[in-house]
KERO-888237 format. One record per atom (N, C-alpha, C, O, CB): x, y, z; residue in one letter. Coordinates in steps of 0.05 Angstrom, whole numbers, padded with zeros to 5 digits, always signed. Atoms other than C-alpha are relative to their C-alpha. Glycine has a CB too. Layout:
// residues N
XYZa ...
//
This chain:
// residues 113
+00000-00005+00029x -00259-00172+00136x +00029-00002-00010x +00047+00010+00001x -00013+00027-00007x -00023-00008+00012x -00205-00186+00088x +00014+00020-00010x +00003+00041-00006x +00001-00008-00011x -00006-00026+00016x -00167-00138+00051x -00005+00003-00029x -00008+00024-00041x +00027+00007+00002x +00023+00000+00037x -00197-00161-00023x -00039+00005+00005x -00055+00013-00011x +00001-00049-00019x +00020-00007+00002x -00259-00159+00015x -00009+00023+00004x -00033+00026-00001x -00008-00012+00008x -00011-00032-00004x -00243-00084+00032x -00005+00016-00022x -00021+00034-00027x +00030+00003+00004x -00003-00018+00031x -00219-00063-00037x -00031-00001-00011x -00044+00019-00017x +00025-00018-00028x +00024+00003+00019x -00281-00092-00069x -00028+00023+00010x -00046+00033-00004x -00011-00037+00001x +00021-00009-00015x -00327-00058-00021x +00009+00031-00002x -00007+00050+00000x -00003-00014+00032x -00016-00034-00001x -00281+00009-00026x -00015+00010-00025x -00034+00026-00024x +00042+00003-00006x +00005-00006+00024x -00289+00012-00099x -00044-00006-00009x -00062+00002-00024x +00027-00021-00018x +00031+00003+00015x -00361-00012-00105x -00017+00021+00021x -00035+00033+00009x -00016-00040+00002x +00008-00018-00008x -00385+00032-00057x +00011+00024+00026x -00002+00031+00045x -00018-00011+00003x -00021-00028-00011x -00338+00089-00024x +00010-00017+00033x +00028-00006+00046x -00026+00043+00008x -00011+00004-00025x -00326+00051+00042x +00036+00010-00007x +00048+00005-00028x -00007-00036+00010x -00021-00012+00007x -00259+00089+00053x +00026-00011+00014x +00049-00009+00004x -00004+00025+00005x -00030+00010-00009x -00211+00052+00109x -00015-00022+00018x -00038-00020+00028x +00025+00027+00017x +00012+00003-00025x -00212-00001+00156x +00029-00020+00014x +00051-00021+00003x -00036-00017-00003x -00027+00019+00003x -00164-00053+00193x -00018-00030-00010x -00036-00042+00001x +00021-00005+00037x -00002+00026+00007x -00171-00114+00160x +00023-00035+00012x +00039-00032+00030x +00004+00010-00026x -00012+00024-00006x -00138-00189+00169x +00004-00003-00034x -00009+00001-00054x -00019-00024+00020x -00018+00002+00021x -00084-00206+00121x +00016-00019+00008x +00022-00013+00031x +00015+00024-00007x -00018+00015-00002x -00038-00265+00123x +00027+00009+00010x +00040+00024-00005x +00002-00010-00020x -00018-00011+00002x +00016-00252+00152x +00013+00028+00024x +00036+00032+00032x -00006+00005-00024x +00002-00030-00012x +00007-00184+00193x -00017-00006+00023x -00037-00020+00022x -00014+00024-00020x +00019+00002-00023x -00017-00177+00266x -00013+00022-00011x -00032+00011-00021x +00010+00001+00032x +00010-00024+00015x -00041-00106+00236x -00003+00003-00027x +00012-00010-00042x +00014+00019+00005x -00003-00019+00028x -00057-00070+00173x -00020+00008+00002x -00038-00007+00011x +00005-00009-00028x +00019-00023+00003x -00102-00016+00164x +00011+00020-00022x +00033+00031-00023x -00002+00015+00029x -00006+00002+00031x -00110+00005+00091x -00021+00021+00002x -00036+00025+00022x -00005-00032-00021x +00021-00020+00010x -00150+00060+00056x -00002-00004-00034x +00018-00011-00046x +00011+00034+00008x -00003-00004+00017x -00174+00063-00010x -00008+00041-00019x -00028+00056-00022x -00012-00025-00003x +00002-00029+00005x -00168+00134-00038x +00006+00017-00033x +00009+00004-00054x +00020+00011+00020x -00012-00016+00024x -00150+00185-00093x +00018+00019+00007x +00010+00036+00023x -00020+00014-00017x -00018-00017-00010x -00090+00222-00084x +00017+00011-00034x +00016-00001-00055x +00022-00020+00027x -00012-00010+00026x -00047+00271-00136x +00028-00010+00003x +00043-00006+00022x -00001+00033-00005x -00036+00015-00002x +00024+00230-00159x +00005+00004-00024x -00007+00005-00046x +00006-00037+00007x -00014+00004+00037x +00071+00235-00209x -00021+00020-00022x -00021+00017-00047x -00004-00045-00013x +00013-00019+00026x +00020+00295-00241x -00019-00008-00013x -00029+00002-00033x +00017+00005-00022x +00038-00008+00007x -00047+00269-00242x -00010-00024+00028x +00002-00037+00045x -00019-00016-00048x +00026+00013-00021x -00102+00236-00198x +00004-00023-00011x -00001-00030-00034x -00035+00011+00000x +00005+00031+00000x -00089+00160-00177x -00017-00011+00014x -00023-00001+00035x +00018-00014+00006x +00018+00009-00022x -00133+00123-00146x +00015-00026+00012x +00023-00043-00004x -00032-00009-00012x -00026+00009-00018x -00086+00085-00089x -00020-00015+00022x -00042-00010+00032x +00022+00031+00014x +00013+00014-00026x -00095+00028-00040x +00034+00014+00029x +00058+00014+00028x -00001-00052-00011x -00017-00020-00019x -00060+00069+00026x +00002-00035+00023x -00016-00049+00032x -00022+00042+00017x -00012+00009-00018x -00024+00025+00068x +00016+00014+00023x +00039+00022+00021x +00012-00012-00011x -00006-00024-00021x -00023+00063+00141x +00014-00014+00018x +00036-00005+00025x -00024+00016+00014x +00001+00002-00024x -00019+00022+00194x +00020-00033-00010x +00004-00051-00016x -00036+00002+00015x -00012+00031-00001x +00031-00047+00185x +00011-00010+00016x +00028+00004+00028x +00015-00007-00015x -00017+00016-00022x +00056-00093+00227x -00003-00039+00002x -00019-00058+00006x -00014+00015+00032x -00010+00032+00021x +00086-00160+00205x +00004-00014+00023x +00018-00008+00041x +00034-00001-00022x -00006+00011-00022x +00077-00212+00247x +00033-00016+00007x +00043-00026+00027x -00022-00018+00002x -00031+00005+00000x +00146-00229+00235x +00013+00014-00020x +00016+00006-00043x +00008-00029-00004x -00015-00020+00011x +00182-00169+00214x +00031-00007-00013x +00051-00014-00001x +00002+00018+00022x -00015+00015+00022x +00225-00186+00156x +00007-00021-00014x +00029-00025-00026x +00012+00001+00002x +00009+00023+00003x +00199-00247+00140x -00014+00000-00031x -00019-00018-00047x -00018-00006+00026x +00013+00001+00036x +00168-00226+00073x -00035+00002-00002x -00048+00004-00023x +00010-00039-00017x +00025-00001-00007x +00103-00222+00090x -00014+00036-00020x -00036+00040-00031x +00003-00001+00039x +00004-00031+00016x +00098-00144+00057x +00014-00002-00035x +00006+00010-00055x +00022+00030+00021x -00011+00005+00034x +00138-00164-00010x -00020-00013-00010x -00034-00007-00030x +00028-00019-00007x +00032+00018+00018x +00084-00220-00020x -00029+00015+00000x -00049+00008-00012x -00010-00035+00019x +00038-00010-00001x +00021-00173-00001x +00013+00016-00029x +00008+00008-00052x -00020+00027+00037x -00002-00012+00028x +00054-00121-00052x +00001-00013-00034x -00008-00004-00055x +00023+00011+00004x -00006+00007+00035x +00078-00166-00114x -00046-00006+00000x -00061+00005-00016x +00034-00049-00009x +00023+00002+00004x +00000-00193-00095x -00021+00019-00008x -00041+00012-00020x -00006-00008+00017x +00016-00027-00002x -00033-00123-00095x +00005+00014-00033x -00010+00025-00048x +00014+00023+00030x -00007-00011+00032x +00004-00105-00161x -00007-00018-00027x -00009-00009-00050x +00034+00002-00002x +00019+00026+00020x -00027-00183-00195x -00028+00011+00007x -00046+00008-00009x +00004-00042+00012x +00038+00009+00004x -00098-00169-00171x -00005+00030-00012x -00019+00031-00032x -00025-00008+00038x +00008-00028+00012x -00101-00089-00184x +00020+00013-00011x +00035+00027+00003x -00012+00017+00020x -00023+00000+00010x -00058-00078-00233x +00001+00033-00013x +00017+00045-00027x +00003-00027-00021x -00004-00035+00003x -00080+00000-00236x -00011+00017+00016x -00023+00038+00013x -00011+00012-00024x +00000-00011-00017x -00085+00013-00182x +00037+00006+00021x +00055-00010+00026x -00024-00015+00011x -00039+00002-00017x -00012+00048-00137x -00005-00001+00027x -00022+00005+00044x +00025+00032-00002x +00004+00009-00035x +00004+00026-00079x +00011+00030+00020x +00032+00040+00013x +00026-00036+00011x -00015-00019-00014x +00016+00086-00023x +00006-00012+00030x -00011-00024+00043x -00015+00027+00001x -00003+00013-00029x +00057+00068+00046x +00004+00036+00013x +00015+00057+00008x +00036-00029+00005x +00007-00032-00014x +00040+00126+00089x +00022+00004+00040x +00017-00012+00058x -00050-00002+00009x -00015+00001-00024x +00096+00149+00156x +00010-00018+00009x +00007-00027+00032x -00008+00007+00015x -00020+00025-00006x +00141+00099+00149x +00024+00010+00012x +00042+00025+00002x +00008-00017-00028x -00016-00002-00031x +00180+00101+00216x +00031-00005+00001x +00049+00008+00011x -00012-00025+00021x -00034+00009-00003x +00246+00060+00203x +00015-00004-00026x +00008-00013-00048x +00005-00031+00017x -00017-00005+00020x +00298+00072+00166x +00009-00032-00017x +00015-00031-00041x +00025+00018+00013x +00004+00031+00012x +00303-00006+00147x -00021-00002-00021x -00018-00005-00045x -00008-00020+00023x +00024+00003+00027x +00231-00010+00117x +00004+00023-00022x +00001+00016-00045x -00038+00004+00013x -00005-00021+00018x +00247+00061+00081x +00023-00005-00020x +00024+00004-00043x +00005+00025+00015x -00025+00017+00028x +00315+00023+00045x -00020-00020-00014x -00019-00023-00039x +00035-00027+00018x +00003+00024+00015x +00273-00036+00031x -00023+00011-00023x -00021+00003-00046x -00011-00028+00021x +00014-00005+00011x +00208+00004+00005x +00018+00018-00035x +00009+00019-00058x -00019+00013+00023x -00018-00010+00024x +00268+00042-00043x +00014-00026-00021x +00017-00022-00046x +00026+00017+00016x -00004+00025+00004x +00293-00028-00057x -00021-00010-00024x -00016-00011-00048x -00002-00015+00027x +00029+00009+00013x +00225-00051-00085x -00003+00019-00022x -00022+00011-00036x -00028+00003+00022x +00008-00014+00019x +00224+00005-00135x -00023+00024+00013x -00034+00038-00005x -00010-00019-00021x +00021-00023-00013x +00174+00057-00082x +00012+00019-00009x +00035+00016-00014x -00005+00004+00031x -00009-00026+00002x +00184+00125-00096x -00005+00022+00034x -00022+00015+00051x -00020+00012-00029x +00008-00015-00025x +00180+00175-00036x +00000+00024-00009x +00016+00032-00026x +00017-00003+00024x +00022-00020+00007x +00139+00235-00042x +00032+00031+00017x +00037+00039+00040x -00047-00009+00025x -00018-00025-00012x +00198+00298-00039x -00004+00012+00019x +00010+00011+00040x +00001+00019-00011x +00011-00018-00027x +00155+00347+00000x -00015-00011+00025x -00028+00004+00041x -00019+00019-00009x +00025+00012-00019x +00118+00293+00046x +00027-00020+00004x +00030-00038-00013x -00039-00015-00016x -00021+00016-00006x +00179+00258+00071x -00006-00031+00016x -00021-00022+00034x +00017+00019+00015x +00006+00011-00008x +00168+00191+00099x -00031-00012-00013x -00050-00024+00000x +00007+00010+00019x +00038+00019+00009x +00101+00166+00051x +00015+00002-00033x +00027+00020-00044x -00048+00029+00005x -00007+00022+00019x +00117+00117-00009x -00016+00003-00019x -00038+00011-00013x +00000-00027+00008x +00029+00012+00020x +00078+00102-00070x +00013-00015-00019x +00033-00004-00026x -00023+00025-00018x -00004+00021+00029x +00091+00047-00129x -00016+00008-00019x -00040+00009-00013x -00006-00032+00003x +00030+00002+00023x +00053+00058-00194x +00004-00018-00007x +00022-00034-00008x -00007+00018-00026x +00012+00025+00009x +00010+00019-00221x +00019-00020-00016x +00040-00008-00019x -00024+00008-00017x -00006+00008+00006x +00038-00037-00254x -00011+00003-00036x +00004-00007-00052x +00000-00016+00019x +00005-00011+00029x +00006-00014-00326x +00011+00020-00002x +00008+00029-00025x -00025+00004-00009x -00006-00031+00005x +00036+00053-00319x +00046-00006-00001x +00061+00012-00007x -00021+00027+00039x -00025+00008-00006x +00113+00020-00308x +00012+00000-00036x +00035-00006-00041x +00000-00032+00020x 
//
């Protein structure tokens, strides 16, 4: 399964995580959820599990700018992000990182910017 064919299936009927195939990524394993950000309830595509088949290659800039064109209200969350590299670049990108939950990301939506 893709990962549009994921979302669609998330939102149309609660399926909640799975790993999917994504261009790009030997991994990703995604959730779609509701989580409290920024002071109210978003509903968030969770990015847990990544792994770029060629790490730094761009492969995560293009799923994100993509993720922010197709669901444009929906935020993106990157969940125990490991290296201090992806944690500059996800700051880079405009992510925010969650004060008390150190190490997990989120972007809002691209209507809420």
């Amino acid at each position: 399964m893709n990962l549009d064919e994921f979302i669609a299936q998330a939102l149309e009927n609660g399926m909640r995580n799975a790993y999917v195939d994504e261009p790009g990524f030997d991994t990703l394993y995604v959730r779609v959820a509701t989580r409290f950000l920024d002071g109210q309830r978003m509903r968030t595509i969770d990015l847990a599990t990544i792994g770029a088949s060629v790490p730094g290659g761009g492969a995560f800039t293009k799923l994100v700018a993509r993720l922010r064109e197709q669901y444009p209200t929906m935020t993106i969350f990157v969940e125990s992000v490991q290296t201090e590299r992806f944690r500059n670049k996800l700051r880079e990108m405009g992510f925010i990182e969650r004060e008390w939950e150190p190490y997990n990301f989120y972007l809002l939506p691209k209507k809420m910017e």
